[in-house]
N, CA, C, O and CB atoms as a CASP TS submission, in Angstrom:
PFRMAT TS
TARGET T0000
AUTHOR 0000-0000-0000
METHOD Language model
MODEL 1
PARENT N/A
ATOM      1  N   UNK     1      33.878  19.042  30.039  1.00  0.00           N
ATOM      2  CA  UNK     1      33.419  18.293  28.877  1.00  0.00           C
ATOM      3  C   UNK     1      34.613  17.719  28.112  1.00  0.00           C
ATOM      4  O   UNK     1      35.725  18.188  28.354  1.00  0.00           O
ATOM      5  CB  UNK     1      32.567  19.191  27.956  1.00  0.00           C
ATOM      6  N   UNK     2      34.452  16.593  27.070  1.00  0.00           N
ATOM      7  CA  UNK     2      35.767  16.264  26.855  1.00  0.00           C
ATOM      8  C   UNK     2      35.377  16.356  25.053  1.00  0.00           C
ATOM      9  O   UNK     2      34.361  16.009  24.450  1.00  0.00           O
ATOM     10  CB  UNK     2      36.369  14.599  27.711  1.00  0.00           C
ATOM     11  N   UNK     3      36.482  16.888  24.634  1.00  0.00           N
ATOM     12  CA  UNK     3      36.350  17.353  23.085  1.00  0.00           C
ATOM     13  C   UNK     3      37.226  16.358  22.337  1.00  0.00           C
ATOM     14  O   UNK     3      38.318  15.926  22.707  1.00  0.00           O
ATOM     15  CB  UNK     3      36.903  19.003  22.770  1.00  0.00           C
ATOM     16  N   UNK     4      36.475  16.031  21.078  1.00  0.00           N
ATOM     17  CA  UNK     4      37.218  15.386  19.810  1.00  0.00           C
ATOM     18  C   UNK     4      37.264  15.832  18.454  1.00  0.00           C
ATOM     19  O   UNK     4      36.779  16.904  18.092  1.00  0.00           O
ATOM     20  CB  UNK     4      36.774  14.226  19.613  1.00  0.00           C
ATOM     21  N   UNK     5      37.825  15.048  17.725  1.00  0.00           N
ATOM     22  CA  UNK     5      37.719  15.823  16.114  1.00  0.00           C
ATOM     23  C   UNK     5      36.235  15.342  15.376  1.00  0.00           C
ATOM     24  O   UNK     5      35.716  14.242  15.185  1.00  0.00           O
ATOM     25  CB  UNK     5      39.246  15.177  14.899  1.00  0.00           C
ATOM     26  N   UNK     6      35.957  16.334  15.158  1.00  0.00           N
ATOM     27  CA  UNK     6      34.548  15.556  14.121  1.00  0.00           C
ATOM     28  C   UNK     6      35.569  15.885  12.660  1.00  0.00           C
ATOM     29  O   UNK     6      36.197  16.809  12.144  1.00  0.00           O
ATOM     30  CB  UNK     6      32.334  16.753  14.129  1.00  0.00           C
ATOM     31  N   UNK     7      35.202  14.310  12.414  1.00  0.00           N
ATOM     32  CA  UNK     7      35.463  14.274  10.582  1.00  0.00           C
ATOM     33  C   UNK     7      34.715  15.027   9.921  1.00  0.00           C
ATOM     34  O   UNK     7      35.265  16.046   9.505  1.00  0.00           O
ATOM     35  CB  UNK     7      35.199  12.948   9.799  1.00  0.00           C
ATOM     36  N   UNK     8      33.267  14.843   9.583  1.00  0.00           N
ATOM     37  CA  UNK     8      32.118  15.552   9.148  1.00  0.00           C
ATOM     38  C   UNK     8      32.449  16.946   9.100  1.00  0.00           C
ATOM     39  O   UNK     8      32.599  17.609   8.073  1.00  0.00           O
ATOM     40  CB  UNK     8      30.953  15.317   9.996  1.00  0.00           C
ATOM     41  N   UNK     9      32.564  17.383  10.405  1.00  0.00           N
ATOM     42  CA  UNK     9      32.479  19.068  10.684  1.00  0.00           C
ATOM     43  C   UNK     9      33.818  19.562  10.042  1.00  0.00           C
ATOM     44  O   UNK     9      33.796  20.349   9.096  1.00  0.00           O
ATOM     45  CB  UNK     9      32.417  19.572  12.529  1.00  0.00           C
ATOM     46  N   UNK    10      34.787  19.165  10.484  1.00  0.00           N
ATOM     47  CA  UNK    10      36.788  18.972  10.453  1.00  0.00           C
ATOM     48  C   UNK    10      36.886  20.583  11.535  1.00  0.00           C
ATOM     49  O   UNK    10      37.351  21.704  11.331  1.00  0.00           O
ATOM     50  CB  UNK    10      37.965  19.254   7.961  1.00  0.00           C
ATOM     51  N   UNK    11      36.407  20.134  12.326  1.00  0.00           N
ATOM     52  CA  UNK    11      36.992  20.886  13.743  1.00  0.00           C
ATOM     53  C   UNK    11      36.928  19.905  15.354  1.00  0.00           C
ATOM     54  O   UNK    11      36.549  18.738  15.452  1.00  0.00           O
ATOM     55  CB  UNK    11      35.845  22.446  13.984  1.00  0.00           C
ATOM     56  N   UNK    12      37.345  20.669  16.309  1.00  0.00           N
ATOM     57  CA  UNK    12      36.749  19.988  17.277  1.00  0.00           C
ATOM     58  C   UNK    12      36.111  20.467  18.305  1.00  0.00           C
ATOM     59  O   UNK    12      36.336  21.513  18.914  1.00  0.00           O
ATOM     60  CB  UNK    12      37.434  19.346  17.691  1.00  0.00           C
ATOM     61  N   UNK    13      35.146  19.520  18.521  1.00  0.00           N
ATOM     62  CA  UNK    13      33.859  19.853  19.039  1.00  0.00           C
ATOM     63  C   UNK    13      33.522  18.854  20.252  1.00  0.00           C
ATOM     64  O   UNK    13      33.739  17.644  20.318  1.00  0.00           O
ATOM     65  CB  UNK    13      32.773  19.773  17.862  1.00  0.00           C
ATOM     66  N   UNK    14      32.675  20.075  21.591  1.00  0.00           N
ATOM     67  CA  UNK    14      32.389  19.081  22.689  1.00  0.00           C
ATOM     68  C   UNK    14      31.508  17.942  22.449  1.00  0.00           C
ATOM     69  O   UNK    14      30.429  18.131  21.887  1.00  0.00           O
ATOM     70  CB  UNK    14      31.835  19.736  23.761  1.00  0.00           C
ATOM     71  N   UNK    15      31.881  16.732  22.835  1.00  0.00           N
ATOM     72  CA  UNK    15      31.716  15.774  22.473  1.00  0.00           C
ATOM     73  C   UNK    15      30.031  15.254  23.637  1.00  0.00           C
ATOM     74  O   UNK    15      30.061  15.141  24.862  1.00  0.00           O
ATOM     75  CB  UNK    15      33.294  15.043  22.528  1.00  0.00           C
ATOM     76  N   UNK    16      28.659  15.019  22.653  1.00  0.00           N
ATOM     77  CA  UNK    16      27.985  15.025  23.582  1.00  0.00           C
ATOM     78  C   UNK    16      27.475  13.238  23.930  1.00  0.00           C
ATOM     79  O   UNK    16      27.596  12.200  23.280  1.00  0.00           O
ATOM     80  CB  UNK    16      26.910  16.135  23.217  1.00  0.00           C
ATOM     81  N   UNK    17      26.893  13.556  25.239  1.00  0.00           N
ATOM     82  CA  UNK    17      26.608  12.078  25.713  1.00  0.00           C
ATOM     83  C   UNK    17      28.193  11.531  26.044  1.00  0.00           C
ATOM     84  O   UNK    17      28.246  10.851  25.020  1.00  0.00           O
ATOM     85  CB  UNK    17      25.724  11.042  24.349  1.00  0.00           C
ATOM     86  N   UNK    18      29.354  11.329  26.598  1.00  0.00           N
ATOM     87  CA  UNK    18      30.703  10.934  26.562  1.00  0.00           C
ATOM     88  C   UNK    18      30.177   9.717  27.152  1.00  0.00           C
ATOM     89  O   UNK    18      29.319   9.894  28.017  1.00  0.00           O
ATOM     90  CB  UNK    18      31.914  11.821  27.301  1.00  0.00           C
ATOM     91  N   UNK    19      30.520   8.441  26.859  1.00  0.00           N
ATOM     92  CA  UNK    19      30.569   7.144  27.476  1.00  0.00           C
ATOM     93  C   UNK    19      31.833   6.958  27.622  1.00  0.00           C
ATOM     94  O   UNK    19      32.608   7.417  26.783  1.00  0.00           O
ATOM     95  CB  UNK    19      29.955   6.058  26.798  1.00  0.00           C
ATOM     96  N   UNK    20      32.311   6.212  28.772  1.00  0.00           N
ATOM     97  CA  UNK    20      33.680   5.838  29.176  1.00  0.00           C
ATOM     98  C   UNK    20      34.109   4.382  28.631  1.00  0.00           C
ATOM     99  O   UNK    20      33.652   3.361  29.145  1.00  0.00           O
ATOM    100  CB  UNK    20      33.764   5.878  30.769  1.00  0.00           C
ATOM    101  N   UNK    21      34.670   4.366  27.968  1.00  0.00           N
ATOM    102  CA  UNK    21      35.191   2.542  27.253  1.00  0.00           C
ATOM    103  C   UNK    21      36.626   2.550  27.200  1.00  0.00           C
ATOM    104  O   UNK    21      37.411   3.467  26.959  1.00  0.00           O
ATOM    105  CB  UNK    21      34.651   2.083  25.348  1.00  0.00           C
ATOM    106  N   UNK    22      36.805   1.344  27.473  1.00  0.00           N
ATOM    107  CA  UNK    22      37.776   0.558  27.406  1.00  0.00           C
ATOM    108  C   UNK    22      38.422  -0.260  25.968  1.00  0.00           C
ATOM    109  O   UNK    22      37.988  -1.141  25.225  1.00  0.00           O
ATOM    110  CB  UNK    22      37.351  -0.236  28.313  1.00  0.00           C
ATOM    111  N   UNK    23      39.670   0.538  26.033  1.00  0.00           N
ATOM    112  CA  UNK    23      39.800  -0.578  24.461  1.00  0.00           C
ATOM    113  C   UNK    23      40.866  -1.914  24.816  1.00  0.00           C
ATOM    114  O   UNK    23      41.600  -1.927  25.804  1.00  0.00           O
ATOM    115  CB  UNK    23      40.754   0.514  22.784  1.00  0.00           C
ATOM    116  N   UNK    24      40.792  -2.902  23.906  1.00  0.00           N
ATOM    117  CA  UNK    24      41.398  -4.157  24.054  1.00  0.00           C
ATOM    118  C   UNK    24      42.983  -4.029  24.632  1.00  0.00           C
ATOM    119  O   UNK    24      43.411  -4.838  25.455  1.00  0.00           O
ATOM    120  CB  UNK    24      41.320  -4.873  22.622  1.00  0.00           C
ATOM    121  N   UNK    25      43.711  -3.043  24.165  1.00  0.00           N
ATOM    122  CA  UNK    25      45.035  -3.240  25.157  1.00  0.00           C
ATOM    123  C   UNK    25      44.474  -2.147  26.396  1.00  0.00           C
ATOM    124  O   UNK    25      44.934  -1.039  26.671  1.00  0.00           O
ATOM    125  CB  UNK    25      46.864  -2.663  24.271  1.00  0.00           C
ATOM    126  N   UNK    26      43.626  -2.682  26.861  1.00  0.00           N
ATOM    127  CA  UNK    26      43.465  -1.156  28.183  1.00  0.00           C
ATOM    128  C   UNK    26      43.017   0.123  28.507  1.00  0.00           C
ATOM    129  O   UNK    26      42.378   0.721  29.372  1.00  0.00           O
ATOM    130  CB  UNK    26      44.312  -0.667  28.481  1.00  0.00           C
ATOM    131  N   UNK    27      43.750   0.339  27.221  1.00  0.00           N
ATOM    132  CA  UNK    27      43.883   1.902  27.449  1.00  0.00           C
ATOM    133  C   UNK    27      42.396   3.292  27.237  1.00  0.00           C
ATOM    134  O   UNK    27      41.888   3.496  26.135  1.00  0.00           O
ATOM    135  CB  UNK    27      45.141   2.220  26.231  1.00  0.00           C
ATOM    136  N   UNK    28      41.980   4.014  28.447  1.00  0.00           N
ATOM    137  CA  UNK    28      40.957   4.290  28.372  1.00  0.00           C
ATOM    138  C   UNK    28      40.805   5.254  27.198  1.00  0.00           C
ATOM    139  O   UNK    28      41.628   6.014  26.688  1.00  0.00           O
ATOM    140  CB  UNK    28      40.605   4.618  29.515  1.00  0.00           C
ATOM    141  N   UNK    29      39.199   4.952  26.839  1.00  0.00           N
ATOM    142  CA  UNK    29      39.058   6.325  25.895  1.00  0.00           C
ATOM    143  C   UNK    29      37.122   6.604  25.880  1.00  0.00           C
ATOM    144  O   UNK    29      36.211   5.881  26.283  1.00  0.00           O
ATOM    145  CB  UNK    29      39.884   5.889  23.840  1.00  0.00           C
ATOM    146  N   UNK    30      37.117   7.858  25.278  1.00  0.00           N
ATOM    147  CA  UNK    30      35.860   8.286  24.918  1.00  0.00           C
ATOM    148  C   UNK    30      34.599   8.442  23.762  1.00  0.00           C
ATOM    149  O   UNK    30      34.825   9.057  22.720  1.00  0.00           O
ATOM    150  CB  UNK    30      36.083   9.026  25.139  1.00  0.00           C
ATOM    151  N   UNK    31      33.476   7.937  23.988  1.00  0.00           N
ATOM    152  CA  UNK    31      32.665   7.968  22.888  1.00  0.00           C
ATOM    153  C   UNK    31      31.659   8.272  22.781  1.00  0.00           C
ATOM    154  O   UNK    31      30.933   7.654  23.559  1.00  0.00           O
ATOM    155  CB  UNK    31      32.555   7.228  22.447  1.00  0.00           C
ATOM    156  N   UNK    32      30.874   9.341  21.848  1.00  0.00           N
ATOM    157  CA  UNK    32      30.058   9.682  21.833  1.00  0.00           C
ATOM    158  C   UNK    32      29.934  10.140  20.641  1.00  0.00           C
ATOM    159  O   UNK    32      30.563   9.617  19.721  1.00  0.00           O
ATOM    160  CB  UNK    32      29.896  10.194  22.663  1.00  0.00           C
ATOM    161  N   UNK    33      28.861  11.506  20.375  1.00  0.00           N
ATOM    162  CA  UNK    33      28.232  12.283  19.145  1.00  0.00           C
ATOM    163  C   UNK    33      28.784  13.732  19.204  1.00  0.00           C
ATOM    164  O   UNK    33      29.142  14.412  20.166  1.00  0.00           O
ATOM    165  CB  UNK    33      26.513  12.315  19.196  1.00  0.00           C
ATOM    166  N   UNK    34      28.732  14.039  17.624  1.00  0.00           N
ATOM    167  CA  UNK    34      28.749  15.581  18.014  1.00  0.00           C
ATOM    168  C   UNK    34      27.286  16.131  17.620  1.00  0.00           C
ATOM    169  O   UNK    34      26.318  15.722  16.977  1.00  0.00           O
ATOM    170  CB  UNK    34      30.030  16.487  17.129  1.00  0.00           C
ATOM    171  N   UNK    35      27.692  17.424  18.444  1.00  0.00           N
ATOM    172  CA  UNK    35      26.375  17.975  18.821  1.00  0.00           C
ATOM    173  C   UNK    35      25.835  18.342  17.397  1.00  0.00           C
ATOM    174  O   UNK    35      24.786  17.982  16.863  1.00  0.00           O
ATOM    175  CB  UNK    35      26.456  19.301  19.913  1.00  0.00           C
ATOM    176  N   UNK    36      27.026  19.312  16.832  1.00  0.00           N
ATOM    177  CA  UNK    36      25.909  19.797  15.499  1.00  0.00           C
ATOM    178  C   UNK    36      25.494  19.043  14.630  1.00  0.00           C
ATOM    179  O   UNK    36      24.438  19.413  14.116  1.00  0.00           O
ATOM    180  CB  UNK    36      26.329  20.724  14.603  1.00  0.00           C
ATOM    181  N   UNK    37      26.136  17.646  14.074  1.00  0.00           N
ATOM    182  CA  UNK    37      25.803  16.819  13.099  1.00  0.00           C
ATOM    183  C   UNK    37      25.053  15.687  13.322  1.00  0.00           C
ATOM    184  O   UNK    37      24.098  15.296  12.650  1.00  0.00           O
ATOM    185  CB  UNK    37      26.770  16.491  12.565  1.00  0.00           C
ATOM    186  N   UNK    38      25.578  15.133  14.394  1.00  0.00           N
ATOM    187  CA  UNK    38      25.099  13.569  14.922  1.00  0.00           C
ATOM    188  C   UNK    38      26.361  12.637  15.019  1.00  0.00           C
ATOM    189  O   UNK    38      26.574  11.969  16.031  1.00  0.00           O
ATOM    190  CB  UNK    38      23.946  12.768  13.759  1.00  0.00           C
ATOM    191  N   UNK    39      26.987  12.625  14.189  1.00  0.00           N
ATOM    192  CA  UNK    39      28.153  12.185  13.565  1.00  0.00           C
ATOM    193  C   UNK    39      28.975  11.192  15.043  1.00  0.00           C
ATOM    194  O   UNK    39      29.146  11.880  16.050  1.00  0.00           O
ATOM    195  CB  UNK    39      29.111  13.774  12.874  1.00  0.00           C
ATOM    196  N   UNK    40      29.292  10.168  15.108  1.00  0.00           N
ATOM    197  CA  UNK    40      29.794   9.197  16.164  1.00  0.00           C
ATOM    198  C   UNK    40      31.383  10.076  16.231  1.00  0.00           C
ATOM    199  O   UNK    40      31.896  10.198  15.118  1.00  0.00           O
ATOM    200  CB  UNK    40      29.799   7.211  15.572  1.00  0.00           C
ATOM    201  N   UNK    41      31.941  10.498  17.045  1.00  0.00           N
ATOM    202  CA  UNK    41      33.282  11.213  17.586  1.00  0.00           C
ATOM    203  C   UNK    41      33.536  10.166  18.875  1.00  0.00           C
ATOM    204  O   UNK    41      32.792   9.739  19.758  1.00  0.00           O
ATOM    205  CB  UNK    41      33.037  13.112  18.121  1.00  0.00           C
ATOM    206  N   UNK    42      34.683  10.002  18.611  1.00  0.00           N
ATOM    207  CA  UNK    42      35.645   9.271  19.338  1.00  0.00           C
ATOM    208  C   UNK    42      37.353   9.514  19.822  1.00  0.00           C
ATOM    209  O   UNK    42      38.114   9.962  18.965  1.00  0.00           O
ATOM    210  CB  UNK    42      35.577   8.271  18.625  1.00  0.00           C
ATOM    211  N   UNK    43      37.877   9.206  21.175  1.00  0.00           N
ATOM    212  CA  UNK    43      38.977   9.720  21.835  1.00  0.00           C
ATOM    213  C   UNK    43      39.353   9.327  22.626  1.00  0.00           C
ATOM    214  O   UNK    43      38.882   9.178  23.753  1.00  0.00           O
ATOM    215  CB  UNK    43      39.009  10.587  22.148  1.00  0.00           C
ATOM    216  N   UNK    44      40.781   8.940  21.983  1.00  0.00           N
ATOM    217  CA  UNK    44      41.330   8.220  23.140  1.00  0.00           C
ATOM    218  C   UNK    44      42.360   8.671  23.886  1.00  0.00           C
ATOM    219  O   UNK    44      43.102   9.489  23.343  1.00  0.00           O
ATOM    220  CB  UNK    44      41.702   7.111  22.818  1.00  0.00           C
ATOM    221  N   UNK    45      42.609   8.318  25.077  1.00  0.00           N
ATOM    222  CA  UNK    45      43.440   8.882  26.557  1.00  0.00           C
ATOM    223  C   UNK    45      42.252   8.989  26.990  1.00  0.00           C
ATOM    224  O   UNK    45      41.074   8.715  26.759  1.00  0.00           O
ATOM    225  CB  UNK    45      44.505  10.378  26.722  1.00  0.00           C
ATOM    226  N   UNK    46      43.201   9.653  27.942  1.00  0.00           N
ATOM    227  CA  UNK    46      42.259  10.094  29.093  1.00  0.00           C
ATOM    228  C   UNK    46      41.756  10.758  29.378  1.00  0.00           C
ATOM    229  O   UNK    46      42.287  11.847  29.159  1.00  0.00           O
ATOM    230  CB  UNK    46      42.367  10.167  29.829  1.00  0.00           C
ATOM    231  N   UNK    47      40.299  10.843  30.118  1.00  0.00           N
ATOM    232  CA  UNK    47      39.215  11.833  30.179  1.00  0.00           C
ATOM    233  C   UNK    47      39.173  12.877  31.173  1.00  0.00           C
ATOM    234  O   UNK    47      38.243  13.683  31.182  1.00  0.00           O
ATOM    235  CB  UNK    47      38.086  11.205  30.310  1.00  0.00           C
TER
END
């Protein structure tokens, strides 16, 4: 699973649903929700 920071929560948490995106210079990263809040969590590198 791939984990990010939730703002909301201020820990980090497995990140659910992960979609794979691409940002404008390239470089891959991850996006999705966290589980306990809803809250949009986002991460970038690599998965």
């Amino acid at each position: 699973m791939v984990q990010a920071y939730c703002v909301k929560c201020r820990k980090k948490v497995e990140m659910k649903d992960p979609k794979e995106v691409k940002l404008k210079n390239g470089r891959p990263a991850a996006k999705g929700t966290c589980p306990t809040c809803g809250t949009n969590v986002f991460r970038i590198g690599k998965i």
